[in-house]
MMTF fields as JSON, N, C-alpha, C and O atoms, coordinates in Angstrom:
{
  "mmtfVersion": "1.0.0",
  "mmtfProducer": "UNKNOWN",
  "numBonds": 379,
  "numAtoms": 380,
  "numGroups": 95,
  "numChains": 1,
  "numModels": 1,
  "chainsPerModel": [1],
  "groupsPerChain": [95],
  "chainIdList": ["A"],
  "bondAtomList": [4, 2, 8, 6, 12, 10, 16, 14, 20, 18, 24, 22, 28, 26, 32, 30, 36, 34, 40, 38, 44, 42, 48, 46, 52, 50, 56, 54, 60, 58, 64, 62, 68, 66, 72, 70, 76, 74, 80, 78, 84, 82, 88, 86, 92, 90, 96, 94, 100, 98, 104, 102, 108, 106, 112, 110, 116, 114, 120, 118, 124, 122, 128, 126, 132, 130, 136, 134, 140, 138, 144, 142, 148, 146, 152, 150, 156, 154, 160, 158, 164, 162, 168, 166, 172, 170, 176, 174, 180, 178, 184, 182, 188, 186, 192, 190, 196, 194, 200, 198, 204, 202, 208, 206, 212, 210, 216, 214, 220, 218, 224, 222, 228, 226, 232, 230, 236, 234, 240, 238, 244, 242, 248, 246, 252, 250, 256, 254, 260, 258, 264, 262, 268, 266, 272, 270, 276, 274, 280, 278, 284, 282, 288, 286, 292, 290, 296, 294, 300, 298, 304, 302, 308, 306, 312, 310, 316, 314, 320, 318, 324, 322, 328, 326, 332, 330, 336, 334, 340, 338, 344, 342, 348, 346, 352, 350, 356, 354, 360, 358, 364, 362, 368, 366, 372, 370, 376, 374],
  "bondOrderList": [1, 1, 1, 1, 1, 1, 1, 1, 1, 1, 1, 1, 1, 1, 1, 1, 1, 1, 1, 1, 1, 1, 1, 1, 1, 1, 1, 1, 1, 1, 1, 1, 1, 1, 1, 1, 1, 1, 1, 1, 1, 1, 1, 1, 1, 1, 1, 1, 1, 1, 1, 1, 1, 1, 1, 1, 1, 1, 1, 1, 1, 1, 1, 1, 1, 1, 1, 1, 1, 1, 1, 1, 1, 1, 1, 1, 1, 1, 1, 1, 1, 1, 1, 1, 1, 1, 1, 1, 1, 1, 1, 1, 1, 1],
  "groupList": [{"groupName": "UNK", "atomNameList": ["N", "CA", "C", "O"], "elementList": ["N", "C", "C", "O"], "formalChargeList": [0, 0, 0, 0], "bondAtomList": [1, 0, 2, 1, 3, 2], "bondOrderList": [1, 1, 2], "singleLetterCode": "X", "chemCompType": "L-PEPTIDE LINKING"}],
  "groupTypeList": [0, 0, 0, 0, 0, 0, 0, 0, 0, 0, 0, 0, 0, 0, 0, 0, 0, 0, 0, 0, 0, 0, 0, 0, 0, 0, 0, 0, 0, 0, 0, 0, 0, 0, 0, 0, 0, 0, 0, 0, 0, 0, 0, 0, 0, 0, 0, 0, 0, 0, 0, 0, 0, 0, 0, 0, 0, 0, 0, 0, 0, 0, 0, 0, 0, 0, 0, 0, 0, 0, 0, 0, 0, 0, 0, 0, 0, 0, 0, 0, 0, 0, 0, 0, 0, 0, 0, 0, 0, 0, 0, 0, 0, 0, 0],
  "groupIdList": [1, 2, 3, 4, 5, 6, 7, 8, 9, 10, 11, 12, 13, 14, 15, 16, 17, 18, 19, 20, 21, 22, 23, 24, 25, 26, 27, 28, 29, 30, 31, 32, 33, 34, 35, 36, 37, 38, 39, 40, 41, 42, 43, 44, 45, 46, 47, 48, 49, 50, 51, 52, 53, 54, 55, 56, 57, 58, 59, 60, 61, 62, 63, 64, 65, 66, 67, 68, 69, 70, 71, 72, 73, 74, 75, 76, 77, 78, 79, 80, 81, 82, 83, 84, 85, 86, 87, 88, 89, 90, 91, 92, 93, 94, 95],
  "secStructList": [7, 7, 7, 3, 3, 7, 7, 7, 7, 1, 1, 7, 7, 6, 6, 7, 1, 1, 7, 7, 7, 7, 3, 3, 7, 6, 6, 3, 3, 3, 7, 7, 5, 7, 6, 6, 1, 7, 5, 7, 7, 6, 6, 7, 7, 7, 7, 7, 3, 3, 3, 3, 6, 6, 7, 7, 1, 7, 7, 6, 6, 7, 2, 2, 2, 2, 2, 2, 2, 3, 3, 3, 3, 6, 6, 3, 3, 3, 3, 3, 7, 7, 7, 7, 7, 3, 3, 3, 4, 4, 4, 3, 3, 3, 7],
  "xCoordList": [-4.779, -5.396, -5.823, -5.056, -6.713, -7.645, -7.458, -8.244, -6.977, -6.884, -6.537, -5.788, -6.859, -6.0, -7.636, -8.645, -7.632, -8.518, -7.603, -6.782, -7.602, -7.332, -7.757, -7.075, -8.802, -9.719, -8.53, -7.882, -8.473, -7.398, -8.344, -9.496, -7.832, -8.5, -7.545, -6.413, -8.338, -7.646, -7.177, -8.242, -6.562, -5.282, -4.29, -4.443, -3.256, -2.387, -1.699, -1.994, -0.925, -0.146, 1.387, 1.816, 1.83, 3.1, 3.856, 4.256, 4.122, 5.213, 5.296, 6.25, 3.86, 3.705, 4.812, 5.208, 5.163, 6.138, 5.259, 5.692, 3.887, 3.321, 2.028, 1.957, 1.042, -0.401, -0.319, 0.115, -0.765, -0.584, -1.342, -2.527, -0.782, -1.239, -2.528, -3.534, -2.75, -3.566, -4.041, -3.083, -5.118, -4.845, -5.632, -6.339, -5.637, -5.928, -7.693, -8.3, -8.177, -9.609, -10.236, -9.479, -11.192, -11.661, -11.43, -11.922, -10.499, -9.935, -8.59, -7.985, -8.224, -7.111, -5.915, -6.222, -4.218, -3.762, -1.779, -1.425, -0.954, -0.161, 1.626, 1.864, 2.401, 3.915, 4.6, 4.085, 5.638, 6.536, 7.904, 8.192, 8.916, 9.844, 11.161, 11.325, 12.003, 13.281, 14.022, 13.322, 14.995, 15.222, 15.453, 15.779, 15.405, 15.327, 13.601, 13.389, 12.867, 11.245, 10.599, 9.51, 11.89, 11.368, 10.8, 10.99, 10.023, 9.128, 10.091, 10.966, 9.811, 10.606, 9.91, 8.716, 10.738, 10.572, 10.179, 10.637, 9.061, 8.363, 9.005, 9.769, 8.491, 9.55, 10.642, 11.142, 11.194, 12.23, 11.614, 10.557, 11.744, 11.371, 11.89, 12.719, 10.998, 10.947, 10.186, 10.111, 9.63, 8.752, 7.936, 8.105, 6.746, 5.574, 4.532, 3.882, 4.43, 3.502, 1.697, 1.109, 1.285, -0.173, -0.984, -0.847, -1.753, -2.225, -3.61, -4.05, -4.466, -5.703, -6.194, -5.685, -7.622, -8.949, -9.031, -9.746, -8.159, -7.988, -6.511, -6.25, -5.819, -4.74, -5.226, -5.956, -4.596, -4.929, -3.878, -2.846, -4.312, -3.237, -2.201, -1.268, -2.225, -0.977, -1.268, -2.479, -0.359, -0.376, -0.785, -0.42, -1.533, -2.489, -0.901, 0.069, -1.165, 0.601, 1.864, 2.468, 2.367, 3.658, 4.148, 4.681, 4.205, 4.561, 6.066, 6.547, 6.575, 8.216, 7.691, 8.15, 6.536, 6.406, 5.698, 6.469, 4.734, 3.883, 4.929, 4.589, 6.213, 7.072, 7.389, 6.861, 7.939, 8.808, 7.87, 8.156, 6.561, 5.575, 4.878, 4.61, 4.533, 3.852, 3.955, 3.735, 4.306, 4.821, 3.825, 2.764, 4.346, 3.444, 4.227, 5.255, 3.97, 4.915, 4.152, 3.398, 4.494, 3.531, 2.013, 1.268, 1.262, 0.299, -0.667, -1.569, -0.451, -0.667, -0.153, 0.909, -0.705, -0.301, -0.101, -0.843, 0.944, 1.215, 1.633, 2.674, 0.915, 1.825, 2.966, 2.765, 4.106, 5.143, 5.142, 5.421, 4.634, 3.758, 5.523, 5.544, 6.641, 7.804, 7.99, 9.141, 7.093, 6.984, 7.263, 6.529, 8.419, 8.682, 7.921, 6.962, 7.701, 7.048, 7.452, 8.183, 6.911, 7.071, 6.184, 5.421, 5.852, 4.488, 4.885, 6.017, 3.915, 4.056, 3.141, 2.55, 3.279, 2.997, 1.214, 0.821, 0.255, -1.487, -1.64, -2.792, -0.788, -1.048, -1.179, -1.773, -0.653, -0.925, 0.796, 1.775, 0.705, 2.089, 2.011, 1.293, 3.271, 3.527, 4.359, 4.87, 4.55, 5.356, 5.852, 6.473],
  "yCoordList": [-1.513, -0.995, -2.176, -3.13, -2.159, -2.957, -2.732, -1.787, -2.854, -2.548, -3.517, -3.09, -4.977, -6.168, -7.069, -6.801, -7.869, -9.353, -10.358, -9.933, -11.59, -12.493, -13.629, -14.327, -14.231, -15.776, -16.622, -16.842, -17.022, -18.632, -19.929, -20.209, -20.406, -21.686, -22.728, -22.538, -24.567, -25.418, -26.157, -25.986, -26.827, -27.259, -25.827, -25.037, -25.741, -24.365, -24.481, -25.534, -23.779, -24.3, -24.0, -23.029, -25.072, -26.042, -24.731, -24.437, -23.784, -22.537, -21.711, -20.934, -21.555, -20.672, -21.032, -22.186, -20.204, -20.021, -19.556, -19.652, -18.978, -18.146, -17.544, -17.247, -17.435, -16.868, -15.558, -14.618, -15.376, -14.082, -13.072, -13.308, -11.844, -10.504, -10.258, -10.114, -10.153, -10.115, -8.916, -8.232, -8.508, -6.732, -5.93, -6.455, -4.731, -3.605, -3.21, -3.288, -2.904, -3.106, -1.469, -0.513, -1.471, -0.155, 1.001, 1.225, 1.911, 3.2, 3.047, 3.946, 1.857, 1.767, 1.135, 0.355, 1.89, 1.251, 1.252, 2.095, 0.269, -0.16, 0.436, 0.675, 0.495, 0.787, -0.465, -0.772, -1.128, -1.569, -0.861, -0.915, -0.229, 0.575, 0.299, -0.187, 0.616, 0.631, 1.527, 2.427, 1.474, 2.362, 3.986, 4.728, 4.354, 5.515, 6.298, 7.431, 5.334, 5.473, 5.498, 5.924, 4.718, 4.011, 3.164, 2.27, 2.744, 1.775, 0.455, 0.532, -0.713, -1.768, -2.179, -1.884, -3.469, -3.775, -4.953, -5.392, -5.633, -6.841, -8.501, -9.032, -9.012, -9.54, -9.335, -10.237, -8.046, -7.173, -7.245, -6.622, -7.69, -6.936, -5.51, -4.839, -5.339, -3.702, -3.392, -4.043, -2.082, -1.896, -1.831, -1.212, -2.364, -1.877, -0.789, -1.008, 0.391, 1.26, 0.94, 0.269, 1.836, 1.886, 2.988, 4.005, 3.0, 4.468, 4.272, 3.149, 5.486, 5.633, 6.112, 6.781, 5.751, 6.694, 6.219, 6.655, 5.019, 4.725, 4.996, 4.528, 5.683, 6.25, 7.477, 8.468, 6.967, 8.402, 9.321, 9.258, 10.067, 11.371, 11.251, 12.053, 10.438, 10.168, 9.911, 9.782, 9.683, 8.692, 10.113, 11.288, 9.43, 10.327, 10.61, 9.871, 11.842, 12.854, 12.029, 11.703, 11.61, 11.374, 11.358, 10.43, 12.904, 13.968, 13.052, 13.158, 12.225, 12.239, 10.953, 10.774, 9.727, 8.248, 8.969, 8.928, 9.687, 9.847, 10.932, 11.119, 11.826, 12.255, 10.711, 10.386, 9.83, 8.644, 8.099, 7.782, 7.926, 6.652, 6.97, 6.046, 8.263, 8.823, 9.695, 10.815, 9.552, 10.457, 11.049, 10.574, 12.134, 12.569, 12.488, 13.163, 11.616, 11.725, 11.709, 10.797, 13.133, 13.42, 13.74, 13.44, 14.272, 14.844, 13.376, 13.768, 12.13, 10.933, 10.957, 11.558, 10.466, 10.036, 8.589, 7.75, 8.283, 7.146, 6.464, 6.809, 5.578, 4.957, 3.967, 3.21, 3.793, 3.282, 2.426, 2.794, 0.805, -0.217, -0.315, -0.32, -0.375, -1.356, -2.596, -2.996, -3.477, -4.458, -4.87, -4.464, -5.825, -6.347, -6.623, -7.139, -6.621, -7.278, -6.983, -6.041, -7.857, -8.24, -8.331, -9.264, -7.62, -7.54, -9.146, -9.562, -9.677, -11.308, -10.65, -9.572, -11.855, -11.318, -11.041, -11.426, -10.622, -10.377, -9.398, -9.57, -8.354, -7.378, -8.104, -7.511, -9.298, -9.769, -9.663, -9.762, -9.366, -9.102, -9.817, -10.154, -9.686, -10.726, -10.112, -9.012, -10.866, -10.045, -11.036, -10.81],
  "zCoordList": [8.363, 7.17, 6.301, 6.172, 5.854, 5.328, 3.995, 3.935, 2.667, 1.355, 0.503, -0.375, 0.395, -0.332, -0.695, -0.044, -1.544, -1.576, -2.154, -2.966, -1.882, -2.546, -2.453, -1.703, -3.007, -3.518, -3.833, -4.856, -2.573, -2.279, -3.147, -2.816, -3.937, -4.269, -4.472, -4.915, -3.918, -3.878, -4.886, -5.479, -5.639, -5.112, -5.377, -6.309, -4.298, -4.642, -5.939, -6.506, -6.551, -7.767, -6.932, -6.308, -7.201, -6.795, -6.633, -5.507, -7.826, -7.598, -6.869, -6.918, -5.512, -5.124, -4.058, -3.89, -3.524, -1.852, -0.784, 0.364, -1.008, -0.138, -0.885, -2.077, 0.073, -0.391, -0.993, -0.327, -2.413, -2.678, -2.038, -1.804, -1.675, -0.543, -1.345, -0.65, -3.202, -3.489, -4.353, -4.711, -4.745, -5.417, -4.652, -3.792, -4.812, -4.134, -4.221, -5.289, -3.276, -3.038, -3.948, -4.115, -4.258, -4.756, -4.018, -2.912, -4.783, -4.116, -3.435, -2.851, -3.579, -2.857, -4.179, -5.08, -3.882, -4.614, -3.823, -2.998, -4.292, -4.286, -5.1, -6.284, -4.105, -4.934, -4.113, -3.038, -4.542, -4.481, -4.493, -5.689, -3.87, -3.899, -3.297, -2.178, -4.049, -3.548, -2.517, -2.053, -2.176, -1.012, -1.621, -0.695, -2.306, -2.821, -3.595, -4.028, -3.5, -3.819, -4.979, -5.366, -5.648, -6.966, -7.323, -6.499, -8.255, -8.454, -8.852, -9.714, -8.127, -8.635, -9.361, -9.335, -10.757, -11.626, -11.042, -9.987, -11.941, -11.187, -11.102, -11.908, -10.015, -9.244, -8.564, -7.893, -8.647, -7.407, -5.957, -6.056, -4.667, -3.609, -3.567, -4.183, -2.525, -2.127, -0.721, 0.32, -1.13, 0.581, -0.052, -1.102, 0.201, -0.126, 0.448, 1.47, -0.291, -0.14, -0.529, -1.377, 0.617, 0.45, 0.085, 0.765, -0.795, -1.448, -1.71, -1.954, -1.67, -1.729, -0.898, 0.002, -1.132, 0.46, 1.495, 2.397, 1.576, 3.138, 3.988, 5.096, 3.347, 3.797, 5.032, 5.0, 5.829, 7.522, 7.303, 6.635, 7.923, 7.868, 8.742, 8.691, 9.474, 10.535, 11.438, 11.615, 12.541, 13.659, 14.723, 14.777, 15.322, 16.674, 17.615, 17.789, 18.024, 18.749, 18.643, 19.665, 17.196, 16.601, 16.006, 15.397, 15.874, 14.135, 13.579, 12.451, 14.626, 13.859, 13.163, 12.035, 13.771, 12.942, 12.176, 11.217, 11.767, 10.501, 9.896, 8.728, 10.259, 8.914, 8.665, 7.602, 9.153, 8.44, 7.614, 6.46, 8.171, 7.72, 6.471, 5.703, 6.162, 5.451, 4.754, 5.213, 3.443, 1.947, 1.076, 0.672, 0.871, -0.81, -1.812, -1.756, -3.06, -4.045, -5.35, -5.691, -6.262, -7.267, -6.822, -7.755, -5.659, -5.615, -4.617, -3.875, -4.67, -4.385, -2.466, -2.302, -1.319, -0.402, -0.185, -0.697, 0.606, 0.618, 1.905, 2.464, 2.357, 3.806, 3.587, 2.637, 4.234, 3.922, 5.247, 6.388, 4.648, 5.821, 6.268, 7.498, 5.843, 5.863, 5.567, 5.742, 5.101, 4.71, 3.585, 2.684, 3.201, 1.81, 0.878, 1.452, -0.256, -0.843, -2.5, -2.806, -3.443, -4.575, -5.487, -5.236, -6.733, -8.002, -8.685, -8.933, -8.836, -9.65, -10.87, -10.925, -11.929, -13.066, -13.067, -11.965, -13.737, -13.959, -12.422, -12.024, -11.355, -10.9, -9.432, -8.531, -9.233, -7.699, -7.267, -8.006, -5.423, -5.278, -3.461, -2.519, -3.954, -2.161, -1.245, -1.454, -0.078, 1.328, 2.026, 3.064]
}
């Protein structure tokens, strides 16, 4: 899934640990969550969720990975990549 940009420019700044993942492309948007599917507070890891018009409806004949993979919460769908990740401060977040 295709939903991130981020304009790398040189020299890096010294604090980084890692390229930021970046923000969310038009129509597409982002949760960070704890193991219960709360929104973490920024700088917490979490899992990061994927949300918007490029979200699929599920995995082609594997009703049990798209129940795990794929949530509705508050009216919103969401894929649940499993992947860590973390909100840094001005809306960019990492993995």
């Amino acid at each position: 899934m295709w939903s991130n940009a981020f304009e790398v420019t040189l020299p890096l700044p010294k604090e980084w640990s890692s390229i930021p993942y970046g923000y969310p492309l038009t129509n597409q948007c982002y949760r960070v969550v704890d193991a219960l599917g709360r929104d973490c507070p920024d700088y917490v890891a979490g899992e990061l969720w994927i949300g918007g018009a490029g979200v699929a409806l599920g995995y082609c004949a594997s009703p049990a990975l798209t129940k795990e993979r794929f949530v509705e919460v508050d009216g919103q769908r969401w894929y649940r990549t499993g992947d860590r990740g973390r909100y840094w401060r001005m809306v960019r977040w990492s993995f």
